[in-house]
KOLVEXLUM-505010 format. One record per residue: residue in one letter; z, x, y of N, C-alpha, C, O in turn. Coordinates in steps of 0.001 Angstrom, whole numbers. Layout:
   rest       n.Z       n.X       n.Y      ca.Z      ca.X      ca.Y       c.Z       c.X       c.Y       o.Z       o.X       o.Y
      A         Z         X         Y         Z         X         Y         Z         X         Y         Z         X         Y
...
end
This chain:
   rest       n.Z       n.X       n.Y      ca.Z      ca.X      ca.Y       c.Z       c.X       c.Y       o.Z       o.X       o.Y
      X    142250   -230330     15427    142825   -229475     16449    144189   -230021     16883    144342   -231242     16861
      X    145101   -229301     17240    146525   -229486     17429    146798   -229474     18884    146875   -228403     19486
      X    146953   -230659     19502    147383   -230779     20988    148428   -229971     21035    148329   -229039     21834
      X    149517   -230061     20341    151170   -229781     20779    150878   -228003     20671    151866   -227383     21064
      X    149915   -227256     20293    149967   -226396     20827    149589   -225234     21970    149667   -224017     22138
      X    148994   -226786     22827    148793   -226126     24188    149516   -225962     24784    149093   -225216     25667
      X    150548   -226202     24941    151866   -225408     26050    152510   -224876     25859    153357   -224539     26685
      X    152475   -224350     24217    152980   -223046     23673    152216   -221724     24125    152826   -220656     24181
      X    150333   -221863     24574    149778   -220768     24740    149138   -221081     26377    148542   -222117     26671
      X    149380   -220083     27213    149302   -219618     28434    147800   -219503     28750    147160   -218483     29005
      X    147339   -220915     28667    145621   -219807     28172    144916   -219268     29537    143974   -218479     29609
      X    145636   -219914     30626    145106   -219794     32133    145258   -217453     32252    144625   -216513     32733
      X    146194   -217641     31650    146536   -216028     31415    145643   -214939     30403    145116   -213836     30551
      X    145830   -216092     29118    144877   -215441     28034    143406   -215504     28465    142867   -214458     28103
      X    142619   -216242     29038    141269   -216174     29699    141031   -215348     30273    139994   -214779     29931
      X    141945   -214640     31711    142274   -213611     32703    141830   -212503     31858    140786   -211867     32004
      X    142882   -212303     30798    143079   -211287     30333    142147   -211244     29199    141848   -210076     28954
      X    141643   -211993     28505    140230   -211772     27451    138849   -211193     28801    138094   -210260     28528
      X    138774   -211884     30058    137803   -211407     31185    137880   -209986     31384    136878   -209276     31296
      X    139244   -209452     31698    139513   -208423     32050    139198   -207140     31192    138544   -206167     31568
      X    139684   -207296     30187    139370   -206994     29066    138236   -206451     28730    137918   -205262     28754
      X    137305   -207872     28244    135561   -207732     28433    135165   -206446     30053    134448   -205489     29760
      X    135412   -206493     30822    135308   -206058     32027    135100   -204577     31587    134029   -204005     31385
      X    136677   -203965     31459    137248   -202772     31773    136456   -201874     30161    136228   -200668     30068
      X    136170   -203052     28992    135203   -202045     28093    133823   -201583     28636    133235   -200506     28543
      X    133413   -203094     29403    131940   -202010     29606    131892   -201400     30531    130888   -200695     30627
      X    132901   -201339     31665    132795   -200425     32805    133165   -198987     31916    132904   -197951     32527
      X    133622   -198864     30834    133624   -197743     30222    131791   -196982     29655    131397   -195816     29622
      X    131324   -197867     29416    129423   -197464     28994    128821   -197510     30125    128135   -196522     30388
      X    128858   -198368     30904    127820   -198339     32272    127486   -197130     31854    126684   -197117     30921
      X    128011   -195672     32430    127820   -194711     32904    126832   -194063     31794    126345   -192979     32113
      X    126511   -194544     30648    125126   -194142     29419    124304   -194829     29861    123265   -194454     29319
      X    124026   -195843     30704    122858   -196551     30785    121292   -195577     30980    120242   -195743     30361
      X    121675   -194318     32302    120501   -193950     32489    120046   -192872     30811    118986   -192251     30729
      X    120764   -192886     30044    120725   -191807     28884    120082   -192378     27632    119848   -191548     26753
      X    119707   -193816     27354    119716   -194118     26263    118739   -195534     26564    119011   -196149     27595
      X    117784   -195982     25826    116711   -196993     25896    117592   -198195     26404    118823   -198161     26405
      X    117013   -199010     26735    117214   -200664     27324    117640   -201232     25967    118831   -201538     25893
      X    116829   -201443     24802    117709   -202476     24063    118543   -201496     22944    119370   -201789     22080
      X    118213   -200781     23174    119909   -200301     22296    121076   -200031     23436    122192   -200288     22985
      X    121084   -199635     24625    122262   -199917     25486    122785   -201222     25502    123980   -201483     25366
      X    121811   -202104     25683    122152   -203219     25985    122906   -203904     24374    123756   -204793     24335
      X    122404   -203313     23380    123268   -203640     22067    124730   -202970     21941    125686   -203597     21484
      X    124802   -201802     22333    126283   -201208     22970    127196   -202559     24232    128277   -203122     24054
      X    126622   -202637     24935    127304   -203765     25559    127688   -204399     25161    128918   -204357     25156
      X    126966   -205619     24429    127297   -206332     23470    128129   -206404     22603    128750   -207432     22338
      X    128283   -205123     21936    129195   -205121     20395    130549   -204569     21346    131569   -205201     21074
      X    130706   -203661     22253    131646   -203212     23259    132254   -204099     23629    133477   -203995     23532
      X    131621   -205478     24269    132333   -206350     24873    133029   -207091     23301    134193   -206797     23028
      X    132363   -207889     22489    133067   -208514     21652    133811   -208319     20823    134232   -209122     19990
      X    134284   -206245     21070    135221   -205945     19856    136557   -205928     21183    137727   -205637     20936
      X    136064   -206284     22483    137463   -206584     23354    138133   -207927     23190    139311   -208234     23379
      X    136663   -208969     22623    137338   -210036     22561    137795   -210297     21565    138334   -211355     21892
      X    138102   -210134     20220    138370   -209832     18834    139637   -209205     18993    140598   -209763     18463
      X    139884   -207777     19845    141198   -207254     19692    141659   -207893     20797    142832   -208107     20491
      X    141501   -208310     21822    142718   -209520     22807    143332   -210391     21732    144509   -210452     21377
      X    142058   -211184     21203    142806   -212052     20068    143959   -211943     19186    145046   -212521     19200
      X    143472   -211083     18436    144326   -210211     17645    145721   -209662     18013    146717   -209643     17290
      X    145562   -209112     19584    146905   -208663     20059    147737   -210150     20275    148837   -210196     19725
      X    147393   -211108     20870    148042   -212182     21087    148051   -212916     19159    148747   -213835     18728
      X    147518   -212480     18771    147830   -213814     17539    147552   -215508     17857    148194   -216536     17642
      X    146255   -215190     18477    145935   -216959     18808    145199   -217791     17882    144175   -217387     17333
      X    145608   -218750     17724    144983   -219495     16668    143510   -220340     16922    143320   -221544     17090
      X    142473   -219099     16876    141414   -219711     17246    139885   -219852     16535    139562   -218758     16074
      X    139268   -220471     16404    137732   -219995     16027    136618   -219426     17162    136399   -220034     18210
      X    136194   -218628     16927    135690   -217704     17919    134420   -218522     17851    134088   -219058     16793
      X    133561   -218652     19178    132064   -218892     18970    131355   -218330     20029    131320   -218839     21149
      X    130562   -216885     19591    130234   -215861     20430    128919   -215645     20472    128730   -215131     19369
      X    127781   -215697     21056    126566   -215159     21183    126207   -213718     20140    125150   -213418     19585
      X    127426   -213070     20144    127830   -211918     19209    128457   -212250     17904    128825   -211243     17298
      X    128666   -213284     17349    129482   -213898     16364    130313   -214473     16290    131210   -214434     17132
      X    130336   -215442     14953    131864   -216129     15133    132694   -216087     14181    132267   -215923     13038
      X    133784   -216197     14376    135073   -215570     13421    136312   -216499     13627    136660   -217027     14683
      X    136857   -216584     12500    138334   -217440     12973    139667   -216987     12486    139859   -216786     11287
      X    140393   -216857     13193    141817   -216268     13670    142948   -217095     13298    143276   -218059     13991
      X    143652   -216719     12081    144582   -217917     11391    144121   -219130     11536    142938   -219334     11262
      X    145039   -220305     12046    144468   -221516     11504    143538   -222028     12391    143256   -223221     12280
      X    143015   -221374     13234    141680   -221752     13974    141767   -223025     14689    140821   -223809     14620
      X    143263   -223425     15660    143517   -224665     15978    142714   -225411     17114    142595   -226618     17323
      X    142046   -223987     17983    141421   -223907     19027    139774   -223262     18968    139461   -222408     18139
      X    139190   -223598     19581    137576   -223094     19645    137409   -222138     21075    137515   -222680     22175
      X    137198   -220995     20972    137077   -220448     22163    135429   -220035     22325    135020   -219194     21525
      X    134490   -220569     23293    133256   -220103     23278    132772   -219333     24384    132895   -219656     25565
      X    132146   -218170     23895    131867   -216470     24992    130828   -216322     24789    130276   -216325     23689
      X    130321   -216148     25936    129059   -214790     26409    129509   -213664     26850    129591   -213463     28062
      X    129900   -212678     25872    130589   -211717     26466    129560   -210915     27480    130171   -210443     28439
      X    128784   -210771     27487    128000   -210878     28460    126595   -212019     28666    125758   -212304     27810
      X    126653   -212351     29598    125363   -213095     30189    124976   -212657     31376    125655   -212715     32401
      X    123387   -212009     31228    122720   -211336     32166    122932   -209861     31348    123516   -208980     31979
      X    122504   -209577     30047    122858   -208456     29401    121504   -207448     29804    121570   -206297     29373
      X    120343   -207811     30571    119073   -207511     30840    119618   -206811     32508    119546   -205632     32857
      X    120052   -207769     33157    120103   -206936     34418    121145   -205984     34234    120957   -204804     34528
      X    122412   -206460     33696    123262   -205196     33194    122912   -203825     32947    123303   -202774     33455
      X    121962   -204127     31911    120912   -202989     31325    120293   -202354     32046    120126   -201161     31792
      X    119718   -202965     33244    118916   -202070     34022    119165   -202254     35552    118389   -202214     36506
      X    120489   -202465     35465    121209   -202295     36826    121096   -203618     37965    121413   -203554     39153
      X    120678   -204540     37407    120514   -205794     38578    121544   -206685     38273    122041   -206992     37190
      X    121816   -207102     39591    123060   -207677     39609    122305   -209672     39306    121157   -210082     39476
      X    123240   -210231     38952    124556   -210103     38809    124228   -210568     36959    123185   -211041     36508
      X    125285   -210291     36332    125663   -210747     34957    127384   -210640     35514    127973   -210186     36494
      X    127812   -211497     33981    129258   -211959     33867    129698   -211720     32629    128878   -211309     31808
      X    131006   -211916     32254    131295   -212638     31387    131649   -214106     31562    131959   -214697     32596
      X    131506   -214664     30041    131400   -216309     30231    132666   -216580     29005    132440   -216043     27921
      X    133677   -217201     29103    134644   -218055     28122    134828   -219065     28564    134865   -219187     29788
      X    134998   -220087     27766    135761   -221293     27638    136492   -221448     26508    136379   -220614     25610
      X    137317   -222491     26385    138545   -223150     25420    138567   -224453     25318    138988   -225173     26224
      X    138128   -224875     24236    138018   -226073     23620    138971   -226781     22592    139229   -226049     21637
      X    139711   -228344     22535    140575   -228595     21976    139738   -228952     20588    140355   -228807     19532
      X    138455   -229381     20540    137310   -229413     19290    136155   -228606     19424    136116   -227794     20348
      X    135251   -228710     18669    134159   -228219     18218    132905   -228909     19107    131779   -228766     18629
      X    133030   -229621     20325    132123   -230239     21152    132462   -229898     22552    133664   -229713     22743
      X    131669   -229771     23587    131887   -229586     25289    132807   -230343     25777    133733   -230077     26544
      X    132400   -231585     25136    133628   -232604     25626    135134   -232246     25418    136121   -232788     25916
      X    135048   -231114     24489    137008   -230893     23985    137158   -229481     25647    138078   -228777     26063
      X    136184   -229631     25936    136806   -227849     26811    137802   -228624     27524    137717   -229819     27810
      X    138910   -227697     27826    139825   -227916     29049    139904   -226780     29564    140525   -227087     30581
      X    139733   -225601     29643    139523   -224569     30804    138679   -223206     30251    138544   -222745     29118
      X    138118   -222727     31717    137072   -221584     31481    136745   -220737     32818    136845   -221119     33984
      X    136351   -219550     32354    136373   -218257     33223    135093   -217838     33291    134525   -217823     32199
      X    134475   -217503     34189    133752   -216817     33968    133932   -215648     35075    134098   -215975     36250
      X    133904   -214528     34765    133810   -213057     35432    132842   -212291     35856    132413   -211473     35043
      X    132229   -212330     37216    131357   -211556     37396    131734   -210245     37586    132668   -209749     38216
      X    130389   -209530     36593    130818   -207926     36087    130685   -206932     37036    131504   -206026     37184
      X    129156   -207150     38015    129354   -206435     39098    130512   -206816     40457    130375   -206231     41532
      X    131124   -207382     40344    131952   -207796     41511    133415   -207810     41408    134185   -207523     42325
      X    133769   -208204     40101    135273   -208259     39326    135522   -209829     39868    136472   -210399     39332
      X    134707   -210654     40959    135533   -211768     41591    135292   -212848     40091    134315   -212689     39359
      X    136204   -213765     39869    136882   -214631     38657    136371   -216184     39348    136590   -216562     40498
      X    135873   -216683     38615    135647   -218187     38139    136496   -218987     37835    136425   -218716     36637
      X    137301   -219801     37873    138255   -220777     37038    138179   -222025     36891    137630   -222718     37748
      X    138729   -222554     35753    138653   -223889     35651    139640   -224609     34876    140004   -224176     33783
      X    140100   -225688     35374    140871   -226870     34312    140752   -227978     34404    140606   -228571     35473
      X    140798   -228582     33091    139834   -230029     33090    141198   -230608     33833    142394   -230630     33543
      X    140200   -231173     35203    141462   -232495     36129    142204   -231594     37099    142929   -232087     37963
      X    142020   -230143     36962    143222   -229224     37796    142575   -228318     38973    143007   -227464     39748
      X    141056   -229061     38668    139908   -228122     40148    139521   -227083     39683    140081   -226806     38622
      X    138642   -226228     40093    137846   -225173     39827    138141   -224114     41594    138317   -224451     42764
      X    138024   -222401     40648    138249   -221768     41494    137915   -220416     41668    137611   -219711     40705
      X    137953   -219927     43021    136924   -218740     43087    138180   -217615     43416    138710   -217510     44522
      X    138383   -217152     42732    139665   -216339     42950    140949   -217314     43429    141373   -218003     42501
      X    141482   -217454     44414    142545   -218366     44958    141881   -218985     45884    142711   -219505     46630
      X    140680   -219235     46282    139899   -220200     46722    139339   -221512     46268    138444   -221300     45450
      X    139513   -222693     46472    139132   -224271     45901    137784   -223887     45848    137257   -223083     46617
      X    137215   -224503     44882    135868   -224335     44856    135070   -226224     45737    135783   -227217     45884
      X    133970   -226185     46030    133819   -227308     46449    132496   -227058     46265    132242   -225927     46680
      X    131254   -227776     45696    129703   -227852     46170    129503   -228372     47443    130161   -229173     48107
      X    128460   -227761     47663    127679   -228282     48607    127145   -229739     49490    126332   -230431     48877
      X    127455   -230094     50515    126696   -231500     50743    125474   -231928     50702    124779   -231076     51257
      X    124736   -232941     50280    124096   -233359     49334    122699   -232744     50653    122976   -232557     51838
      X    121737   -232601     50249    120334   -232087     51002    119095   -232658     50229    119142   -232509     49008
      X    117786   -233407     50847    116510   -233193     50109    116391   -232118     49091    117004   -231068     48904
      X    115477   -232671     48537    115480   -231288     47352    114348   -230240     47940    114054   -229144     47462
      X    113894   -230765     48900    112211   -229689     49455    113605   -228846     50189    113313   -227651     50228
      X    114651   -229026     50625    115074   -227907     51542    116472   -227791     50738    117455   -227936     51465
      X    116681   -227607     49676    117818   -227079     48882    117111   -225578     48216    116075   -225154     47705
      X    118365   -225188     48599    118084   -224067     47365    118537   -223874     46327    119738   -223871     46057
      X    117298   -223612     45322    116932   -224117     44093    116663   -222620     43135    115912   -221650     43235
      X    117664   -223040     42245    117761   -222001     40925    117077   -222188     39935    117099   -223387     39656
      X    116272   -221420     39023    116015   -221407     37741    115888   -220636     36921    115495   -219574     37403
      X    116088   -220580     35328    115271   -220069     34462    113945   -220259     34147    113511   -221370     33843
      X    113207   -219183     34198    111478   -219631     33357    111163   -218452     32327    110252   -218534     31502
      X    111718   -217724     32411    111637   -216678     31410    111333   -216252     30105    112456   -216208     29603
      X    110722   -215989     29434    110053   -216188     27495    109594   -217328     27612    108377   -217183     27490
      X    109895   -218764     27832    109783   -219919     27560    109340   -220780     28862    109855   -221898     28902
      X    108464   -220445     29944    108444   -221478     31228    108275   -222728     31347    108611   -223341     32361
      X    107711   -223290     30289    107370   -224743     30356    106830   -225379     31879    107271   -226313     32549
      X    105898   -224621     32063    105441   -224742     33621    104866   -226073     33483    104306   -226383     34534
      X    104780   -227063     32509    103868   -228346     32457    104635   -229110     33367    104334   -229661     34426
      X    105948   -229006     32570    107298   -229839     32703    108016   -229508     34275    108560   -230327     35016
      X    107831   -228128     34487    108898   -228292     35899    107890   -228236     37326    108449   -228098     38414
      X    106650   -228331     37266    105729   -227879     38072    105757   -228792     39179    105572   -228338     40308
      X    106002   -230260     38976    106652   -230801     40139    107802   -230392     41254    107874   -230707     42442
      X    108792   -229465     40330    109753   -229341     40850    109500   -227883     41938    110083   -227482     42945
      X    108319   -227383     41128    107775   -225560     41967    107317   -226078     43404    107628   -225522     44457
      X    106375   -227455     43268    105131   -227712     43857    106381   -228343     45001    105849   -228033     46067
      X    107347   -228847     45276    108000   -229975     45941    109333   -228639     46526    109607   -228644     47726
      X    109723   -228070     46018    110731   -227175     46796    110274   -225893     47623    109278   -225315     47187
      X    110822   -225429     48654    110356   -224589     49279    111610   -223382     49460    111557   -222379     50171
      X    112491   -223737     48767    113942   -222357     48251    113831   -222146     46813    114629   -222782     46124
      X    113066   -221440     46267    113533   -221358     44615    113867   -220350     44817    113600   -219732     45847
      X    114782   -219781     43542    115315   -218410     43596    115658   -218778     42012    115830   -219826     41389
      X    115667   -216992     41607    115513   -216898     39698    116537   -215430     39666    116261   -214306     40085
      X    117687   -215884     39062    118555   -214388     38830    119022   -213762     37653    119695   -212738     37535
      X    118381   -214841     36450    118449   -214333     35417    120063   -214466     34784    120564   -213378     34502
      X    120726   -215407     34590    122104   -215270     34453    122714   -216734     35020    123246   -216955     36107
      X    122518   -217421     34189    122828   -218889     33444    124518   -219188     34224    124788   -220098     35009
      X    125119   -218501     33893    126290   -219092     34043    126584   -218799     35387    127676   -219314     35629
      X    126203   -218303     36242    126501   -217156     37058    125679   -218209     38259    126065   -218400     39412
      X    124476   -218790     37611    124104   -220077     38495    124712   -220929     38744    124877   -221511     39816
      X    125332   -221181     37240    126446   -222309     37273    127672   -222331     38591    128112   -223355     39113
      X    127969   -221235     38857    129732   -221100     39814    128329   -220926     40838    128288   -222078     41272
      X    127724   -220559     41177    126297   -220522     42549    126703   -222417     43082    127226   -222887     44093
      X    126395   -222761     42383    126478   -224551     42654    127798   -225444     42460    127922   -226660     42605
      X    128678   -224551     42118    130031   -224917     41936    130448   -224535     43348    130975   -225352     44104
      X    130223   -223393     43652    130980   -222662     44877    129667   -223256     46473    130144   -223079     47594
      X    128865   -223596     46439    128056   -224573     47522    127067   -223168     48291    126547   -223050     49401
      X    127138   -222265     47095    126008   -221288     47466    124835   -221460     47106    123884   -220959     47706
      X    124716   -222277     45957    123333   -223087     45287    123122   -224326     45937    123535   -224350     47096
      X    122530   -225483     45463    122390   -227112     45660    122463   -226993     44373    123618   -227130     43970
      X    121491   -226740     43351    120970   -226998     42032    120709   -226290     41514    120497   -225194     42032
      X    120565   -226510     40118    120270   -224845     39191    119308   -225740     37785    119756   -226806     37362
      X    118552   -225392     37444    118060   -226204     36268    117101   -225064     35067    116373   -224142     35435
      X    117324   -225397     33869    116779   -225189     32707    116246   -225578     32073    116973   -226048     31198
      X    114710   -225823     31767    113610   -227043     30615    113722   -226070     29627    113607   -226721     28589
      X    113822   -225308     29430    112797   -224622     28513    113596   -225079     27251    113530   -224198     26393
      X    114038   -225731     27006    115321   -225736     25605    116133   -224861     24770    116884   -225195     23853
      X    115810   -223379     25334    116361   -222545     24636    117508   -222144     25237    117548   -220968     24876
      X    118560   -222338     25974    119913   -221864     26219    120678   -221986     25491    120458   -222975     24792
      X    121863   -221289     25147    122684   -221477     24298    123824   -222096     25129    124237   -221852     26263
      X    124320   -223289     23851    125670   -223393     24012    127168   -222180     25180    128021   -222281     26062
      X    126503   -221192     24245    127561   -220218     24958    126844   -219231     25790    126999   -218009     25791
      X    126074   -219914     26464    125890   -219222     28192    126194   -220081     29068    126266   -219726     30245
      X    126482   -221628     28630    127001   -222969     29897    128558   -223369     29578    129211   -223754     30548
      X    129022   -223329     28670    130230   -223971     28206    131015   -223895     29383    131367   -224926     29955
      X    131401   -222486     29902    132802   -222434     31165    131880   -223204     32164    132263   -224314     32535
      X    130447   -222603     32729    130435   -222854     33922    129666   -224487     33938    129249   -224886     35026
      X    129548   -225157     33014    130164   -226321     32962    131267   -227361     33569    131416   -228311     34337
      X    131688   -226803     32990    133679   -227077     33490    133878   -227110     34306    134375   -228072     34891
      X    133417   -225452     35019    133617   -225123     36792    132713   -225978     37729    133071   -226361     38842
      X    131667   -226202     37240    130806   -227221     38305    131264   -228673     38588    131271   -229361     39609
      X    131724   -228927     37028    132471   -230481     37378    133735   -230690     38011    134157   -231719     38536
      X    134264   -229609     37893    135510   -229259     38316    135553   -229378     40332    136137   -230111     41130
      X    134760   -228422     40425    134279   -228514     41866    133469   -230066     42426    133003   -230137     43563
      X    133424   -230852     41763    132678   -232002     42143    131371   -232155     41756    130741   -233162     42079
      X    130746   -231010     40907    129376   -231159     41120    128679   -231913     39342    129544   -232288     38550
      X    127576   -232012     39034    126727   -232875     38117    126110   -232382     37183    125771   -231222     37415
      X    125850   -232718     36335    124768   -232163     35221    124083   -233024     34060    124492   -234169     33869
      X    123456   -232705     33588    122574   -233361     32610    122182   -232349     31278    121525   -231309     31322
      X    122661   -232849     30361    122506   -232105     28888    121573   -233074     28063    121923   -234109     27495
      X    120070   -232412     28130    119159   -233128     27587    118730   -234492     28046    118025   -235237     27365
      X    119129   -234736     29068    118706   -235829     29959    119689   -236445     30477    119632   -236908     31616
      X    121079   -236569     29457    121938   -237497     29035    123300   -236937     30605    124135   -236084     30307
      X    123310   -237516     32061    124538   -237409     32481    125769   -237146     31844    126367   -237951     31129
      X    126301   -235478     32245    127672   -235341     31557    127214   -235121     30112    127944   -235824     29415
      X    126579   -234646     29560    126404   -235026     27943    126699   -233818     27556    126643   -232663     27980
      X    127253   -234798     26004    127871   -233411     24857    127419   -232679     24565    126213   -232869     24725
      X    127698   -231409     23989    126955   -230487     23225    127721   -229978     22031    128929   -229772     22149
      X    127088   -229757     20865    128557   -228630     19489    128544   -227456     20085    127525   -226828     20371
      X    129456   -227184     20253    129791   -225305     20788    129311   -224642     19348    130149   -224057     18662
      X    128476   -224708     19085    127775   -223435     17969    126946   -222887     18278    126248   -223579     19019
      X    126381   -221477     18057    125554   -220449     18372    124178   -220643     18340    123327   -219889     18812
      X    123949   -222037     17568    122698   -222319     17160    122133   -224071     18500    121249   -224927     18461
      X    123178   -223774     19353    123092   -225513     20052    122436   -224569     21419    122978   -223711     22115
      X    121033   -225149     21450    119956   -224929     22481    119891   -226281     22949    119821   -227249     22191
      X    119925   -226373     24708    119691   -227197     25415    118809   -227716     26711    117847   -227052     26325
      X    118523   -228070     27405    118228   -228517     28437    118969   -228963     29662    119353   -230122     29815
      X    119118   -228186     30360    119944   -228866     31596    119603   -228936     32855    118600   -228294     33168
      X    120218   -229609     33780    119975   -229779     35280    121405   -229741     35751    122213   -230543     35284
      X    121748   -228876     36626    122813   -229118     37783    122820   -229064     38977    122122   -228306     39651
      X    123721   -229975     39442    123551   -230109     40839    124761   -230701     41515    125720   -231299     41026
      X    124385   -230284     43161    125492   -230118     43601    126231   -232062     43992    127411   -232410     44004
      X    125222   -232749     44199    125427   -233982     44191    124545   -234594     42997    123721   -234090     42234
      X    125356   -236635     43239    124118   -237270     42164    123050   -237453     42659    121941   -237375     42131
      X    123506   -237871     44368    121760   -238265     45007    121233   -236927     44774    120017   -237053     44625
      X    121542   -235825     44682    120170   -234630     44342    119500   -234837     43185    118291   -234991     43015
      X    120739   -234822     42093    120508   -234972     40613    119304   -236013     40067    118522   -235810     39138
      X    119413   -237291     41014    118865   -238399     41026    117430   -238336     41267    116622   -238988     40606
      X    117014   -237291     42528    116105   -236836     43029    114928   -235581     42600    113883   -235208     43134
      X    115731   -235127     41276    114758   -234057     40754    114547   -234743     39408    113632   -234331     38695
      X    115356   -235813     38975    115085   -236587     37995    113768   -237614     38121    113153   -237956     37111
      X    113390   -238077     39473    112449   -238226     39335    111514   -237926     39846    110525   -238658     39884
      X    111596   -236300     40593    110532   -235420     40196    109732   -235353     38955    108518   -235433     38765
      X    110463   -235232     38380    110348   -234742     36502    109854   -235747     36156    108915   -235463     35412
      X    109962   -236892     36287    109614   -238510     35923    110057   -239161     34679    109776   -240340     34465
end
């Protein structure tokens, strides 16, 4: 990957505008939702959103490898890795519950560790996510900041359990909190605990993809806040379609510290 050509490309702009983009196609389908089954709308979404992110590309001429929940593709010399959920939360989308987003990030390699900035867009709201590695995280023109640190019995507490609950594994964590809350939309938890509307957000089940955490990643650390990829503080991941993980975030370490040994 080629450093010297990050300050040739505007990407704080190109993100905006790949979000926007994604946005303004599916606010074009919404309006078929009540006309046509759940998983074939929701496959219209899908292919809708990623032929916005394909032709943004294309109109700019960026030199990138695409890595999309929807596919991946690479764009001349592929100097850059860009990884999307062009939508995440494609289920409540589908049947009208809020919230889903879109999710991008931009990576200088092929690992989490290369991201230096990411967006994520919530679809029902239009309000924007931001991030740059070292440059803060942000909620429109608002600093983002987490939350101050709380017990975990009186935080409120996010999760996935969905297809996969692994109720063996988190049942300490059900049995010991008295705020859980479940919204279906991964990344969307992520800026929840970035922005100090969450404490924590966590995932056992191992099946997330790479490209439903990549931006809001970024944005949580960005804002001050923590995470755990497979156990490992801060840990790497390959941005490929096939990289399923495990995570915990949170808004401090003493929390982080504290559901860690919940879990034991």
């Amino acid at each position: 990957m080629r450093d010297d050509n990050l300050a040739e490309i505007d990407w704080k702009n190109i993100l905006h505008e790949l979000a926007e983009n994604i946005k303004n196609r599916v606010y074009t389908v919404i309006p078929r939702r009540h006309s046509m089954p759940v998983n074939k709308f929701k496959d219209l979404l899908d292919s809708q959103a990623q032929e916005a992110i394909i032709n943004t590309i294309n109109e700019h001429s960026i030199p990138v490898t695409l890595i999309s929940e929807e596919g991946d593709e690479t764009f001349g010399t592929g100097d850059y890795v860009i990884v999307a959920d062009p939508v995440d939360g494609t289920t409540n989308l589908a049947r009208g519950l809020p919230p889903s987003v879109t999710s991008i990030s931009v990576s200088r390699t092929d690992q989490q560790s290369g991201v230096f900035a990411g967006i994520i867009l919530n679809l029902n709201t239009g309000e924007t996510y931001y991030a740059e590695k070292d440059r803060g995280a942000f909620q429109e023109a608002w600093t983002l900041q987490t939350a101050e640190p709380v017990p975990f019995r009186e935080a409120l507490v996010s999760m996935d359990i969905s297809k996969s609950p692994r109720l063996d594994v988190i049942k300490p964590l059900i049995e010991e909190n008295r705020h859980l809350r479940g919204i279906g939309c991964s990344a969307m938890s992520l800026c929840h605990v970035a922005s100090g509307v969450l404490d924590a957000h966590f995932d056992l089940r191992g099946i997330i993809r790479a490209t439903d955490i990549s931006a809001g990643l970024l944005i949580l650390r960005e804002a001050g806040g923590v995470y755990t990829i497979d156990g490992e503080l801060f840990g790497d991941m390959p941005l490929r379609q096939d990289t399923h993980v495990d995570f915990i975030a949170a808004s401090s370490m003493h929390l982080l510290n504290e559901i860690q040994r919940l879990l034991g």
